[in-house]
PAVEXFI-226722 format. One record per residue (C-alpha): residue in one letter; x, y, z; residue number from 1. Coordinates in nm, 2 decimals, always signed. Layout:
! PAVEXFI-226722
ATOM  code    east   north      up  pos
ATOM     A       X       Y       Z  NUM
...
This chain:
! PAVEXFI-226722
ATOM  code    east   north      up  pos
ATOM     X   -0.26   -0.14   +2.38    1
ATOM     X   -0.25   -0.34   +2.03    2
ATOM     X   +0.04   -0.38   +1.85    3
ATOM     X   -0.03   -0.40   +1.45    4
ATOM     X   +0.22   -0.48   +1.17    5
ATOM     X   +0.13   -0.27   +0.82    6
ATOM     X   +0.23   -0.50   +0.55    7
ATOM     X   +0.45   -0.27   +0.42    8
ATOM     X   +0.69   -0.41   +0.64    9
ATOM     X   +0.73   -0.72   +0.40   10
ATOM     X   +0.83   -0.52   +0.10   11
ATOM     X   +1.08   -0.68   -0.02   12
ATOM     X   +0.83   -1.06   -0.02   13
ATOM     X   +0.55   -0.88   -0.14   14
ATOM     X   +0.75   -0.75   -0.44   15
ATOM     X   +0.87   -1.20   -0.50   16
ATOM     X   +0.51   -1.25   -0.49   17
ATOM     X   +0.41   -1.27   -0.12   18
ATOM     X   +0.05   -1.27   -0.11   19
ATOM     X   -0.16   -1.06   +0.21   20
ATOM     X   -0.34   -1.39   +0.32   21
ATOM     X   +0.01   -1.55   +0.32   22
ATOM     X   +0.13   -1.25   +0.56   23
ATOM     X   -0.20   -1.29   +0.77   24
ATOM     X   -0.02   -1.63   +0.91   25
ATOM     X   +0.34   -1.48   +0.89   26
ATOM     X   +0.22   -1.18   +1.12   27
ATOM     X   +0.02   -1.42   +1.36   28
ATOM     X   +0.35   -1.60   +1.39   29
ATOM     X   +0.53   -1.31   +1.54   30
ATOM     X   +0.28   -1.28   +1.81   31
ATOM     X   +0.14   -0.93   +1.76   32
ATOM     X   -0.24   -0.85   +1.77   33
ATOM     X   -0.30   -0.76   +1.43   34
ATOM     X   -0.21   -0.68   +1.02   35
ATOM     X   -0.28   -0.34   +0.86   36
ATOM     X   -0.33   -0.41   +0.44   37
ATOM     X   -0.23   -0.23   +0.21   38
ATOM     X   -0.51   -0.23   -0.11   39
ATOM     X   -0.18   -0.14   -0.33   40
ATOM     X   -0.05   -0.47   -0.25   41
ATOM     X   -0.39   -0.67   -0.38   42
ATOM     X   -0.38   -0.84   -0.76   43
ATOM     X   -0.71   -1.00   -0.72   44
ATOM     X   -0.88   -0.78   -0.48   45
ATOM     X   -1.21   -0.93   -0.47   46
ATOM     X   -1.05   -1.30   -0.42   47
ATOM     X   -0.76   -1.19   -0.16   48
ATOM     X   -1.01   -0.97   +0.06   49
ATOM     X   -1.23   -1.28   +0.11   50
ATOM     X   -0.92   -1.48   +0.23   51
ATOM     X   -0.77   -1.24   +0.44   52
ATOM     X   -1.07   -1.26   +0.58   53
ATOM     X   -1.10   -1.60   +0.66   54
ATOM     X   -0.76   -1.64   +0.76   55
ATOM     X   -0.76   -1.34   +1.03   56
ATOM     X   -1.01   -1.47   +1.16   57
ATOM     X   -0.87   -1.84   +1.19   58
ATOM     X   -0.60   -1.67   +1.36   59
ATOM     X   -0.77   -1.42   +1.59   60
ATOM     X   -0.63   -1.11   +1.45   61
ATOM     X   -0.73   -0.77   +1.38   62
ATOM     X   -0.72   -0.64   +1.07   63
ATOM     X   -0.68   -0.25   +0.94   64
ATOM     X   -0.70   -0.15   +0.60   65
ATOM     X   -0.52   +0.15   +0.41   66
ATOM     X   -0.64   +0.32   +0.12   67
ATOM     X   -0.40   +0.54   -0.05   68
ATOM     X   -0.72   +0.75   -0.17   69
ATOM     X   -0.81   +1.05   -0.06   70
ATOM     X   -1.20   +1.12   +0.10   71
ATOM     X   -1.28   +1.48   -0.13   72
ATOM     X   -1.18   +1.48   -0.50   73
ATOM     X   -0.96   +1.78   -0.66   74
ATOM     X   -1.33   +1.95   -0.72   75
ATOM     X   -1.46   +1.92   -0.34   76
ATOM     X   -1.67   +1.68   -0.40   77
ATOM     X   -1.69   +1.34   -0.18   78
ATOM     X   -1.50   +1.07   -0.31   79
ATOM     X   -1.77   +0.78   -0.48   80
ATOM     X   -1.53   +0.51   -0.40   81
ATOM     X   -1.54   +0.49   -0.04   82
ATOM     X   -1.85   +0.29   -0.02   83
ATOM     X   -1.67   +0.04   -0.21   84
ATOM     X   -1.39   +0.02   +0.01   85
ATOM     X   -1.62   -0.01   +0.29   86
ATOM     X   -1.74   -0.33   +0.16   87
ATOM     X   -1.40   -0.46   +0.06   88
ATOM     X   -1.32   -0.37   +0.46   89
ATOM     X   -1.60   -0.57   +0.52   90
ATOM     X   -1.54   -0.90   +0.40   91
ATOM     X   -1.20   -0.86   +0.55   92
ATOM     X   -1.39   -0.76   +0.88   93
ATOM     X   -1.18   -0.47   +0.94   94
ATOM     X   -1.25   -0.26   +1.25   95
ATOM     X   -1.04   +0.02   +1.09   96
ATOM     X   -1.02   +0.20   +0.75   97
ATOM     X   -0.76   +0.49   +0.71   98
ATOM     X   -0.76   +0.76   +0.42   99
ATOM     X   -0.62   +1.08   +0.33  100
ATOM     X   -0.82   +1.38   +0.35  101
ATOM     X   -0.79   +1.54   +0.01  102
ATOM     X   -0.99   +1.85   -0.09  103
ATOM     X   -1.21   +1.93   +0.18  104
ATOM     X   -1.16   +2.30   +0.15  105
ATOM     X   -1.29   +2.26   -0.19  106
ATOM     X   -1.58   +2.10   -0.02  107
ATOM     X   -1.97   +2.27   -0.03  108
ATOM     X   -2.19   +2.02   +0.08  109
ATOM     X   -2.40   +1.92   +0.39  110
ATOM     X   -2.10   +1.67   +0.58  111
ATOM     X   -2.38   +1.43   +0.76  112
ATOM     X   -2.54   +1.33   +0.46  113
ATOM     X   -2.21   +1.31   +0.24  114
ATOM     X   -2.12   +1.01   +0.51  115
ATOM     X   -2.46   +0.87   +0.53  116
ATOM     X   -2.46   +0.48   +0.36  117
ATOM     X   -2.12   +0.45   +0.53  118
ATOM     X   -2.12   +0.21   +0.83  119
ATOM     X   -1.92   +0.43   +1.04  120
ATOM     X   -2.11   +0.24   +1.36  121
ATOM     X   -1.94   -0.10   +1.22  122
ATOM     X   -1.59   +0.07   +1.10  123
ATOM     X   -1.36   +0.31   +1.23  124
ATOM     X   -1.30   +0.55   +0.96  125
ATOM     X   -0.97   +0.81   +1.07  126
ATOM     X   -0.77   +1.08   +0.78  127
ATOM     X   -0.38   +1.03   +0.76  128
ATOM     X   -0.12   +1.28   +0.76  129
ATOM     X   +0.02   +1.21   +0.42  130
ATOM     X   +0.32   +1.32   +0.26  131
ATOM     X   +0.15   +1.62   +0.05  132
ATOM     X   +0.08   +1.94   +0.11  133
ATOM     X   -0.29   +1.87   +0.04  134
ATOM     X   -0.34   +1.66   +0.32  135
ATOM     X   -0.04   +1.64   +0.55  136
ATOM     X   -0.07   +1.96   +0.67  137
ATOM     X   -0.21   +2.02   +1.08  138
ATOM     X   -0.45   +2.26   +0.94  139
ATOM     X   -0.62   +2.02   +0.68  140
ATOM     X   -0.67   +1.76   +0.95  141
ATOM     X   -0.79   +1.97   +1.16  142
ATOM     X   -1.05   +2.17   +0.97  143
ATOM     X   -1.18   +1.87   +0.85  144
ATOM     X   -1.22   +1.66   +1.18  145
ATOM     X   -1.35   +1.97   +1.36  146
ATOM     X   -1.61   +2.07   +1.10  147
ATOM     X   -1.66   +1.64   +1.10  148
ATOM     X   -1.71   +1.66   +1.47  149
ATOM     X   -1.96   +1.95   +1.47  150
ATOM     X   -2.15   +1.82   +1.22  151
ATOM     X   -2.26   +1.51   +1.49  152
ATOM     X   -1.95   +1.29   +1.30  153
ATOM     X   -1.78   +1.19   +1.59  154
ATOM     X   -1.71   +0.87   +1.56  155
ATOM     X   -1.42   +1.00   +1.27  156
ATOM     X   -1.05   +1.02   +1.36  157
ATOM     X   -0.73   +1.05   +1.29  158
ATOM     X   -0.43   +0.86   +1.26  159
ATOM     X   -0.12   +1.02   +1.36  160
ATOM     X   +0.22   +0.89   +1.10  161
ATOM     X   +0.48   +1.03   +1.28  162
ATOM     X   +0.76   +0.94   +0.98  163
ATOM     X   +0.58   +1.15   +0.77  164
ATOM     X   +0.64   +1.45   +0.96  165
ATOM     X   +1.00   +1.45   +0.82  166
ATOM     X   +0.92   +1.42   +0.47  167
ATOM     X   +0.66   +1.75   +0.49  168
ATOM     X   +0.87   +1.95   +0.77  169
ATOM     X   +0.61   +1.94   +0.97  170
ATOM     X   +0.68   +2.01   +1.39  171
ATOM     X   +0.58   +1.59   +1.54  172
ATOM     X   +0.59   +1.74   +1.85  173
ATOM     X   +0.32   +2.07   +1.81  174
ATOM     X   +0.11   +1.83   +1.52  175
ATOM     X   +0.09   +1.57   +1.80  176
ATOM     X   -0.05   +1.79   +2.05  177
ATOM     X   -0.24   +1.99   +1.81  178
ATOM     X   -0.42   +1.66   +1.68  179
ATOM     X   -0.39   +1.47   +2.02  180
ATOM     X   -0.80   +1.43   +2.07  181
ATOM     X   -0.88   +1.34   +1.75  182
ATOM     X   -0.58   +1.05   +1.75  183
ATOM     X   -0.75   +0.72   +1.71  184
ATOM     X   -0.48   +0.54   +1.61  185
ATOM     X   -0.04   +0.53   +1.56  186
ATOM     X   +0.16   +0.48   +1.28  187
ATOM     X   +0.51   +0.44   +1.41  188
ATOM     X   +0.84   +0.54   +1.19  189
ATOM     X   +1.15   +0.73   +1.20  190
ATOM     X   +1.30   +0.94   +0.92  191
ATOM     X   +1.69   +1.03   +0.82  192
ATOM     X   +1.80   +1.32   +0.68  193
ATOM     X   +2.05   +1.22   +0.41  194
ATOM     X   +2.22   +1.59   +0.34  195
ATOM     X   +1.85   +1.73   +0.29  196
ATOM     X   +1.68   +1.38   +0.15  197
ATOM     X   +1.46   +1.21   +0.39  198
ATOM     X   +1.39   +0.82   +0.39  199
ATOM     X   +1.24   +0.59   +0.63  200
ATOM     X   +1.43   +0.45   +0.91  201
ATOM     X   +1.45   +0.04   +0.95  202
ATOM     X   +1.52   +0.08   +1.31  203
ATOM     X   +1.23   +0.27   +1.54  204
ATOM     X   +1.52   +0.46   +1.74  205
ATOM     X   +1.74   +0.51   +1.45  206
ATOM     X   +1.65   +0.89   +1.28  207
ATOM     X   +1.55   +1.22   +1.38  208
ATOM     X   +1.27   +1.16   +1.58  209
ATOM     X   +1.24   +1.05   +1.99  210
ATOM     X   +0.92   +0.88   +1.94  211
ATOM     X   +0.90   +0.76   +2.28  212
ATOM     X   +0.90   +1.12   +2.39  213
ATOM     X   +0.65   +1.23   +2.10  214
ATOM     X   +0.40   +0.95   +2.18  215
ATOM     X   +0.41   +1.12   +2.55  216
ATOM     X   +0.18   +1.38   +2.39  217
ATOM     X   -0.12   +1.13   +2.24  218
ATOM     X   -0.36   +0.90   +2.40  219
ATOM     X   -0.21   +0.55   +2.50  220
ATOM     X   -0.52   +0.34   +2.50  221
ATOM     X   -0.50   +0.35   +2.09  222
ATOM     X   -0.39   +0.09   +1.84  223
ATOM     X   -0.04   +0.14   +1.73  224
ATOM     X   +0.12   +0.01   +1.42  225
ATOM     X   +0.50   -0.02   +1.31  226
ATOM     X   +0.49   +0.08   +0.96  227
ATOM     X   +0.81   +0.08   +0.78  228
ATOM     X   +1.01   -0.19   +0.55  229
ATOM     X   +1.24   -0.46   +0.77  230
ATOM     X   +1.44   -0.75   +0.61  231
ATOM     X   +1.33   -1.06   +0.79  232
ATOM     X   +1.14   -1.17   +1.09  233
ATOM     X   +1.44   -1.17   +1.31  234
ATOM     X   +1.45   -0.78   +1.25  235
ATOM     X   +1.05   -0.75   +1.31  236
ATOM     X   +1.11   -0.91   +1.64  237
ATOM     X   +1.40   -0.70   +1.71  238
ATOM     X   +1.19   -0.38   +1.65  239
ATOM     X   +0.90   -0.53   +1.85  240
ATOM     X   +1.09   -0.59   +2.15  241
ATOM     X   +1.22   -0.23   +2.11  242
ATOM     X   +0.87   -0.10   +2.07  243
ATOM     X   +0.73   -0.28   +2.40  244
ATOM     X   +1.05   -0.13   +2.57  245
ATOM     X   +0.97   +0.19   +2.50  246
ATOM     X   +0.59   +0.19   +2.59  247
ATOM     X   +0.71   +0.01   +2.88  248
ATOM     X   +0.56   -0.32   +2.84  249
């Protein structure tokens, strides 16, 4: 299985003016498999997708890319941005693009040729549980990747954040057995409860979730990311060690 860092991870540098192509190198130093960017943390899209780019490839790595956008507008409608962040996938040579689902059940049109233009034969498109009640919901993901499927959209997914479970009371457990076959890809966090607050967890097995015993419900032969803010790379090793541990590499 592939082990991927999300860039959210370096925060804290990002917010000194850490650029993603300087992380590409960072995160190739700490000998995982691949970077997940976030298109929040660009200044200069157009420029620092190009070099991310080149630099992931220099160093072998995968690259993912998360869009905090959503696939169907407020009115149903298909979002008109997601050929563009295609092509900024594409100079980065992503093999995977992540979304939230949005509006679908606002959605009236013919699904097959709302996707068509997208290379979803060259990139992995998959729907995130977010933190909303829009789309982090079992029932939104569902609907949507089970009318996706039957329209002959197969190839769509879904990529199971199990932090965000906390934040929108959702059940990990039932949502990862609910949404096990459509589960392309892992987004690993814990939350804590602070007296009713929730907030992310710098420690995997710190919080109120046992991942280890949630990820017992989804497919194993899927990328899995650690997604959650650390404070150096003595910490990201830490939580990689404890994440190989617990898969039992």
């Amino acid at each position: 299985m592939n082990l991927i860092l999300n860039t959210w991870i370096f925060e804290s540098a990002v917010k000194e003016g850490t650029t993603q192509t300087e992380l590409v190198d960072r995160v190739a130093k700490l000998g995982v498999d691949g970077i997940e960017v976030r298109r929040e943390y660009f200044t200069d899209t157009a420029q620092e997708t190009k070099s991310v780019g080149e630099h992931a490839k220099q160093q072998g790595l995968i690259v993912n890319y998360s869009v905090p956008d959503e696939v169907f507008l407020e009115d149903g409608t298909i979002n008109p941005k997601l050929k563009q962040y295609f092509d900024e996938g594409s100079v980065m040579g992503i093999s995977k693009i992540k979304f939230n689902t949005g509006h679908f059940d606002r959605f009236t049109g013919d699904l097959k040729e709302a996707f068509e233009g997208l290379p979803l034969d060259q990139i992995e498109m998959n729907v995130e549980n977010d933190q909303t009640p829009v789309s982090g919901t079992v029932k939104a993901i569902k609907t949507f990747l089970d009318a996706a499927h039957d329209a002959g959209l197969v190839q769509l997914g879904y990529v199971y954040d199990l932090g965000n479970w906390g934040f929108t009371h959702g059940d990990a457990v039932q949502s990862a057995k609910d949404l096990a076959k459509y589960t392309h890809y892992i987004h690993l966090k814990n939350t804590i409860d602070q007296d009713g607050t929730m907030v992310t967890s710098d420690d995997l097995n710190t919080g109120m979730f046992d991942w280890k015993d949630i990820i017992s419900y989804l497919p194993h032969d899927v990328s899995f990311a650690l997604e959650y803010p650390m404070k150096d790379d003595e910490q990201i090793l830490e939580q990689i060690k404890v994440f190989r541990a617990g898969v039992g590499e």
